[in-house]
C-alpha positions as semicolon CSV with decimal commas, in nm:
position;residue;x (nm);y (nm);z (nm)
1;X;9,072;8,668;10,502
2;X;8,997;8,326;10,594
3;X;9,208;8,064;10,782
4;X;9,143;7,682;10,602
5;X;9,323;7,373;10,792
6;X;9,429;7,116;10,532
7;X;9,545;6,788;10,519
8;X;9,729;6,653;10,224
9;X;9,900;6,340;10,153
10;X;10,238;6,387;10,228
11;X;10,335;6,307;9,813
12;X;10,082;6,600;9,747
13;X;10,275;6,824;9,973
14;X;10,612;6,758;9,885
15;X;10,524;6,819;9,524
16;X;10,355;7,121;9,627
17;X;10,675;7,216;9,829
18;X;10,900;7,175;9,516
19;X;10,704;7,326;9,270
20;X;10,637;7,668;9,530
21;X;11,020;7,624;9,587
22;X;11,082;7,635;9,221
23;X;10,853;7,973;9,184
24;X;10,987;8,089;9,454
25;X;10,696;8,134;9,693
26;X;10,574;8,018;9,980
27;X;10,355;7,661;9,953
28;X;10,071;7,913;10,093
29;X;10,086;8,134;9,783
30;X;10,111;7,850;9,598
31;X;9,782;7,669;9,673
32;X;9,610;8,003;9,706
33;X;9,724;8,063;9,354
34;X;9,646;7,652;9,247
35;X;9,272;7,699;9,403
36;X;9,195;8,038;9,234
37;X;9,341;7,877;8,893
38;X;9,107;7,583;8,908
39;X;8,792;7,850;9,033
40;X;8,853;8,029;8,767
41;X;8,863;7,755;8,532
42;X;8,504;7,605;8,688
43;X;8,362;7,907;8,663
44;X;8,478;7,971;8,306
45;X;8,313;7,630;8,163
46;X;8,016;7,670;8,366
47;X;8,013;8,060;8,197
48;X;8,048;7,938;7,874
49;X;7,818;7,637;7,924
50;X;7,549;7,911;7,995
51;X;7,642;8,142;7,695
52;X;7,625;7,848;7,427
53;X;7,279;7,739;7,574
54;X;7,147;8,100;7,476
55;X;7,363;8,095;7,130
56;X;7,200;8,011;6,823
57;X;7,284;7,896;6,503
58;X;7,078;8,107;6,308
59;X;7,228;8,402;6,431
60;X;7,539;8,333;6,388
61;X;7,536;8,241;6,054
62;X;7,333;8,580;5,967
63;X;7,621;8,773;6,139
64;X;7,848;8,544;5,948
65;X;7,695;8,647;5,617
66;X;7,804;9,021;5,696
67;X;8,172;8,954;5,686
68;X;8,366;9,040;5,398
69;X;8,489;8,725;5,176
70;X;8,828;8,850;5,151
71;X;9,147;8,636;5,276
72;X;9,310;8,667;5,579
73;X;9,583;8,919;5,659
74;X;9,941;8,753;5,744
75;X;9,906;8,751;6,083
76;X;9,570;8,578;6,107
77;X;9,676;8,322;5,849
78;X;9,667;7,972;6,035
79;X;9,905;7,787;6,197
80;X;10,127;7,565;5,963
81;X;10,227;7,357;6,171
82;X;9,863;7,253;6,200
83;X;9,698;7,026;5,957
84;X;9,270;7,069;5,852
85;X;9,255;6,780;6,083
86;X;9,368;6,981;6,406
87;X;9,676;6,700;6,487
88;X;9,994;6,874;6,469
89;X;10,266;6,874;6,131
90;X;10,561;6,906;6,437
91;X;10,552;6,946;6,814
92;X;10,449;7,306;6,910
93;X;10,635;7,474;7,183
94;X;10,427;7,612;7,492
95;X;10,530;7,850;7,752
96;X;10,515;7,753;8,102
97;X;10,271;7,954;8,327
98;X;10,435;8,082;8,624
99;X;10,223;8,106;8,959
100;X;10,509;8,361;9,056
101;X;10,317;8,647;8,887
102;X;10,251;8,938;9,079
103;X;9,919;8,963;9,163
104;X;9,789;8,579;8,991
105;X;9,449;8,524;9,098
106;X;9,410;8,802;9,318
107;X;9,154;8,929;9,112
108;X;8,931;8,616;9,145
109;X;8,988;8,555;9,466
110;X;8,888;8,931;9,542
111;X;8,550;8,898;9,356
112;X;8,525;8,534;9,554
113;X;8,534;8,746;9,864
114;X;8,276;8,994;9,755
115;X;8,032;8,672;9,714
């Protein structure tokens, strides 16, 4: 494991502090956490960047043509609360991610390591 030394602005680290406080880990855990989170989230878009360049249209609509035209079951119905448009009918409620999860981005950062 590596040692990094870091210097933050001190509003940076006191909103670190209170947010780690508030999980209830150390502002260590939290960064580690933060860092893999946005790694993960690079490498994602760069991943999918890739992928799309060898998509192609053609395909897709021939694999397209295979599926049954037959309407949706309940649960794959769409969203009401979301118009054609994609703007929201009323304010959808999201669940906070917690960085207090056991074992968050240990996974990336173990593959990071193996780099």
């Amino acid at each position: 494991m590596s040692t990094i030394s870091l210097r933050l602005p001190d509003s940076l680290h006191e909103q670190g502090r209170q947010l780690a406080e508030r999980d209830q880990v150390s502002i260590k855990q939290f960064i580690t956490v933060a860092l893999a989170e946005k790694l993960s989230a690079l490498m994602t878009e760069e991943y999918l960047r890739e992928r799309a360049q060898r998509g192609s249209r053609a395909a897709f609509e021939a694999v397209m043509a295979k599926v049954a035209d037959t309407p949706p079951e309940e649960h794959d119905k769409s969203n009401p609360a979301i118009q054609p448009d994609g703007r929201y009918n009323q304010r959808p409620t999201t669940a906070r991610a917690s960085t207090s999860r056991p074992g968050a981005g240990c996974v990336l950062l173990k593959s990071l390591q193996q780099i």
